[in-house]
Structures are given as C-alpha cells and as structure tokens.
C-alpha positions as CSV (number, residue, x, y, z in Angstrom):
1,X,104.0,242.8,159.0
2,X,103.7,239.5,157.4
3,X,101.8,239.3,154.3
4,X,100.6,236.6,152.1
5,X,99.7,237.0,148.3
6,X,96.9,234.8,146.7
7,X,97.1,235.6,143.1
8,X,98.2,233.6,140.0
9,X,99.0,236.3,137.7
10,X,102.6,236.8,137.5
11,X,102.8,240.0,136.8
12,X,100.3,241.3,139.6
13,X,102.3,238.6,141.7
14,X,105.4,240.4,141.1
15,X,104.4,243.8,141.7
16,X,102.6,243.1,144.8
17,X,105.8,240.9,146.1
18,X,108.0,243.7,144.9
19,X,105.9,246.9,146.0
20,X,105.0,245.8,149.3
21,X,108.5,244.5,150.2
22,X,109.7,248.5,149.6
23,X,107.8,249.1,151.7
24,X,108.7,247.1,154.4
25,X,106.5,244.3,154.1
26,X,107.5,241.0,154.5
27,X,105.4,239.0,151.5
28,X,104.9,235.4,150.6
29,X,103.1,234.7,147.2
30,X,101.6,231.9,146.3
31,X,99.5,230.9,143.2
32,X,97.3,228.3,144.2
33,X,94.7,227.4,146.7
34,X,96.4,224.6,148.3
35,X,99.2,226.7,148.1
36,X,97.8,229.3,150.1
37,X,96.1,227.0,152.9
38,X,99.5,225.1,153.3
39,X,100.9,228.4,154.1
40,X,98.4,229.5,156.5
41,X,98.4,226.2,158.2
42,X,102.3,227.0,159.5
43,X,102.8,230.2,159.7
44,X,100.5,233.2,161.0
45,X,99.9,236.2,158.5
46,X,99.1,239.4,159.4
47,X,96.9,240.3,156.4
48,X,95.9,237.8,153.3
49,X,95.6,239.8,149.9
50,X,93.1,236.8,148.2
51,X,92.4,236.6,144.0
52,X,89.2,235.1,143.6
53,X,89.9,233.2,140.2
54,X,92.7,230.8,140.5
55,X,93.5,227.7,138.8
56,X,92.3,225.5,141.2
57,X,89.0,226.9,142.2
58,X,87.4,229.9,143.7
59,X,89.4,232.2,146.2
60,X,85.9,232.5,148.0
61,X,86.2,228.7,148.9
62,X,89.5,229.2,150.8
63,X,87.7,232.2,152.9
64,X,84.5,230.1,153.6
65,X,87.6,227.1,155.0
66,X,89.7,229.9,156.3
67,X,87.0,231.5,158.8
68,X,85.0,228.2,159.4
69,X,87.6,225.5,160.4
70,X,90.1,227.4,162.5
71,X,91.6,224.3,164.6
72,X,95.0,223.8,163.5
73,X,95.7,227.6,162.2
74,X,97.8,229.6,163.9
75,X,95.2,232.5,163.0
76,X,91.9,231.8,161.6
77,X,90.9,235.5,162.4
78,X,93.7,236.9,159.3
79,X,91.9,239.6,158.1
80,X,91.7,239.0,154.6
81,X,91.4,241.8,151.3
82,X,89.5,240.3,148.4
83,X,91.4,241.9,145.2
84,X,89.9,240.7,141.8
85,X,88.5,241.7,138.6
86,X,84.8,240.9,139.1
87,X,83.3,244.7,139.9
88,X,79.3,243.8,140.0
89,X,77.8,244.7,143.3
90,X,76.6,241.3,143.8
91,X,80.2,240.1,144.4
92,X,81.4,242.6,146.2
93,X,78.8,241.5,148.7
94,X,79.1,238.1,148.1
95,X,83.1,238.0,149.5
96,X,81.9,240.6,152.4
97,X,79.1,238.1,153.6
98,X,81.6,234.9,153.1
99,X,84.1,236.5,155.8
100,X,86.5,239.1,153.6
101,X,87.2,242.5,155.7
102,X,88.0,244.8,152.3
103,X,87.2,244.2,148.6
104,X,89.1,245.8,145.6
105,X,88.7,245.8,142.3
106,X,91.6,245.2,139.6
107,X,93.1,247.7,138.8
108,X,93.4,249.4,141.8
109,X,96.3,251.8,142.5
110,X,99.0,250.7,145.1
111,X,98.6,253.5,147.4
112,X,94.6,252.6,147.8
113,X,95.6,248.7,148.4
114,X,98.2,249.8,151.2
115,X,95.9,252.5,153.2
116,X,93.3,249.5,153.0
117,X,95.9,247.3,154.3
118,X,96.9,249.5,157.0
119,X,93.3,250.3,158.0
120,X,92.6,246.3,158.4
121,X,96.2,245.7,160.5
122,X,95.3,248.8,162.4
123,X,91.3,247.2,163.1
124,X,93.4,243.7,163.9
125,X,95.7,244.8,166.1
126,X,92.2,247.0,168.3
127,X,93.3,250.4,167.2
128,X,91.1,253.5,165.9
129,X,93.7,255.6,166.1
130,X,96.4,255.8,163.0
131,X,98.9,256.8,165.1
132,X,100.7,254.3,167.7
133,X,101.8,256.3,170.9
134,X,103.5,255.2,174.0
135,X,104.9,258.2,176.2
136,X,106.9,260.2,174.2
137,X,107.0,258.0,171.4
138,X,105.0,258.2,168.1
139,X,104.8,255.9,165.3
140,X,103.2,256.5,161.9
141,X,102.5,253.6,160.3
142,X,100.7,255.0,156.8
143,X,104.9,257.2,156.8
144,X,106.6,254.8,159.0
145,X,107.8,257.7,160.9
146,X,109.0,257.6,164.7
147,X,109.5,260.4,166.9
148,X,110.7,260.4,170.5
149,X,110.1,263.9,172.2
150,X,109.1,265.4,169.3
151,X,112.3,264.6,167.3
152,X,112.5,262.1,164.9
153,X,113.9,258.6,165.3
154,X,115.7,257.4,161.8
155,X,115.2,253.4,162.3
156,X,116.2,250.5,159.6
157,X,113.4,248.6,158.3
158,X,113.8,245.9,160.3
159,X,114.4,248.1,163.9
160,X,110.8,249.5,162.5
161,X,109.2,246.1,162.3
162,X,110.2,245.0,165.4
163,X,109.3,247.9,166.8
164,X,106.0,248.1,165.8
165,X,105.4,244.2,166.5
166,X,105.7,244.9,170.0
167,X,103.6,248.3,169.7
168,X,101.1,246.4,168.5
169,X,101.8,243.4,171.1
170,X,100.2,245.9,173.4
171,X,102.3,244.8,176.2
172,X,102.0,241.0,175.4
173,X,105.4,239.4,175.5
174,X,106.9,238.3,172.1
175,X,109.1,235.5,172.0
176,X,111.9,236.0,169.1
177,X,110.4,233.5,166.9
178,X,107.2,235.4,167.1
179,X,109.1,238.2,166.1
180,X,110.7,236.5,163.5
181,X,107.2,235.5,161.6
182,X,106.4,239.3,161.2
183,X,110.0,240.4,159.6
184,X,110.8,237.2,157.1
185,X,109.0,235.6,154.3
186,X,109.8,231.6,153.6
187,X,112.2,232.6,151.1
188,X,114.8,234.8,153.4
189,X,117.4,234.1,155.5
190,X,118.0,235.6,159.1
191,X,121.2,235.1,161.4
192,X,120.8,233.4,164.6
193,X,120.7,236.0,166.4
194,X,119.4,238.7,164.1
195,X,116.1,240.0,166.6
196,X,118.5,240.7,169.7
197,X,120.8,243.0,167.4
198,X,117.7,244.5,166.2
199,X,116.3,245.3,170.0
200,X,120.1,246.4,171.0
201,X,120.2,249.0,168.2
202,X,116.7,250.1,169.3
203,X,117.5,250.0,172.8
204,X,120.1,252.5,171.6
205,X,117.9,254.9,169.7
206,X,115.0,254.7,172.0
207,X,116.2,254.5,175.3
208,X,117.1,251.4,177.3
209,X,114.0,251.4,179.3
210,X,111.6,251.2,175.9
211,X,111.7,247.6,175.2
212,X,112.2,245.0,178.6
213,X,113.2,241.3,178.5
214,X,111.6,238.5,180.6
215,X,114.3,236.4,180.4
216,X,114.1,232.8,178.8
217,X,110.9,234.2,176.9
218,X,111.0,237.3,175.0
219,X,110.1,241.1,174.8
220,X,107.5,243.5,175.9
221,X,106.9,247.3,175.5
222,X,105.3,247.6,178.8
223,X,101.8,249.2,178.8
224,X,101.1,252.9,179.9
225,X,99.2,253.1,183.1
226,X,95.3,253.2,182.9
C-alpha cells in the first residue's frame, strides 16, 4: 500500500514515515502543498494522510483540487484522512463536506490512524468484509496474517504486498510497474527484476496455480466463480 504524508511538522512527519513503514507501508512525505500535488500528479497513492495547516495554504484547498480536477491524475478518487489539530465540530464537517473520507484529531494514537486507514483501503478497494479470502486462502490485513488451509503462511513484507495488491486487484491484471507503485516510496531502490522474485517465492509458498501470468502484461489472482 502506497501512502502519501501531507504534514509539515517534522516530528509527526517522522513518526508517521517511520511507523507506517513497520508496518509495511510504503510512505512518501511531503511538507507542502505543491509538494503534495506534484506527487499525486505522477504517481497513484493508495490513501493520502492530509494536515490542514501548512506553510503554503490550507490542506482543504488541495482536497477541494484533488476531487474536482481529476484529468491528469492517475487517481483523483485517493481516499483521503484529514489529520489536524482543529477539533471544533464545524471543521470536522467542513473537511467531510469538501471530499475527505475520515477526520482525526492531533493527537491521535497510531493504532486508531491505522484501523482508519485500513477501513478506507478496505472501502476503496469494494470490500465490507476485513478479511480477504480466495479458496483456501485468508488474509488479515488489520495482522497481516495469511493462512492456506487453515495453516499459516509466513510471507516477507514485500511477498505480503504483492500479494495483497493482486487480492485487492480482484482479478484485474497488474502489470509489474503497477505493482511496483504499491511496494516503493520515491526514495527506495528496487532491482530490475525484484516483482518476478517476489511472485516466484509466493508461487512457492502458495501454490503454483495462486498467482497466473498473461504474458507480456502482468499478473492476476483469478477470480472465484460466481
């Protein structure tokens, strides 16, 4: 899951870039408004974590552009968690009517933010259910624990990401650089051909008939039957 982090304290910055990388998040932070809609203009994020006071205007201004100019976005539908210090009920409405999908308040403990975030990727990715299940396979996202057949499945970090990218894909094909987006931040490296050694060692673990190839374009985890 790709992350970005709209927030110009650098302490909060830190922990949030920090925290959320633990736990197997790949983050981006940025400090700025033009910053942040740089960012979203070339890459697609999964989730936006958005301060509303930052040095060079109002976080609400980026979510009023974010949800009404979406040509030339890769995603103008990001959902997007409004964290700041302003508490009053009148705010807290304001960022829900100008397009936000969560609000919290600073402070706020780290375990609230990340069952917040998972509830919006779940809501994102057309999900009610917190558990992801195809066959025999079952993937907690709020542990980030797998089972096949009722026995657990000890996966890296990154064979869980890729893994739950296609999950989530719901039998869509992803090419590797759409894989890529979800697993690295701007600031990491990946080997050329990082994705296919994560797919052969899940291949491995899983089974060879989990994940499929259509050659020349990418990956699938096929669909159960209706």
């Amino acid at each position: 899951m790709r992350i970005l982090v709209v927030e110009d304290d650098t302490g909060i910055a830190l922990g949030l870039n920090v925290g959320l990388r633990q736990r197997g998040y790949a983050v981006d932070v940025v400090g700025s408004l033009a910053d942040a809609w740089s960012a979203l203009c070339v890459e697609p994020f999964d989730l936006v974590l958005l301060d509303l006071g930052l040095p060079d205007g109002d976080g609400s201004s980026l979510l009023h552009k974010l949800r009404s100019n979406p040509a030339g976005l890769p995603d103008a539908h990001t959902p997007v968690l409004i964290m700041t210090a302003r508490d009053a009920v009148a705010s807290r409405i304001e960022g829900l009517d100008s397009g936000a999908d969560d609000y919290v308040t600073k402070p706020f403990d780290p375990d609230e933010l990340e069952a917040r975030m998972r509830a919006l990727l779940r809501r994102s990715a057309g999900r009610a259910q917190p558990l992801i299940t195809r066959g025999d396979l079952v993937l907690n996202p709020a542990t980030r624990a797998v089972q096949l057949a009722g026995q657990p499945v000890a996966l890296s970090g990154r064979e869980y990401a890729v893994l739950l990218a296609l999950l989530q894909a719901r039998g869509r094909v992803l090419s590797r650089a759409q894989i890529e987006t979800t697993l690295y931040s701007f600031d990491q490296l990946l080997d050329s051909n990082a994705i296919e050694v994560h797919i052969h060692h899940l291949r491995r673990k899983l089974g060879s008939q989990m994940i499929h190839t259509l050659r020349g374009v990418g990956y699938f985890v096929p669909q159960e039957p209706a």
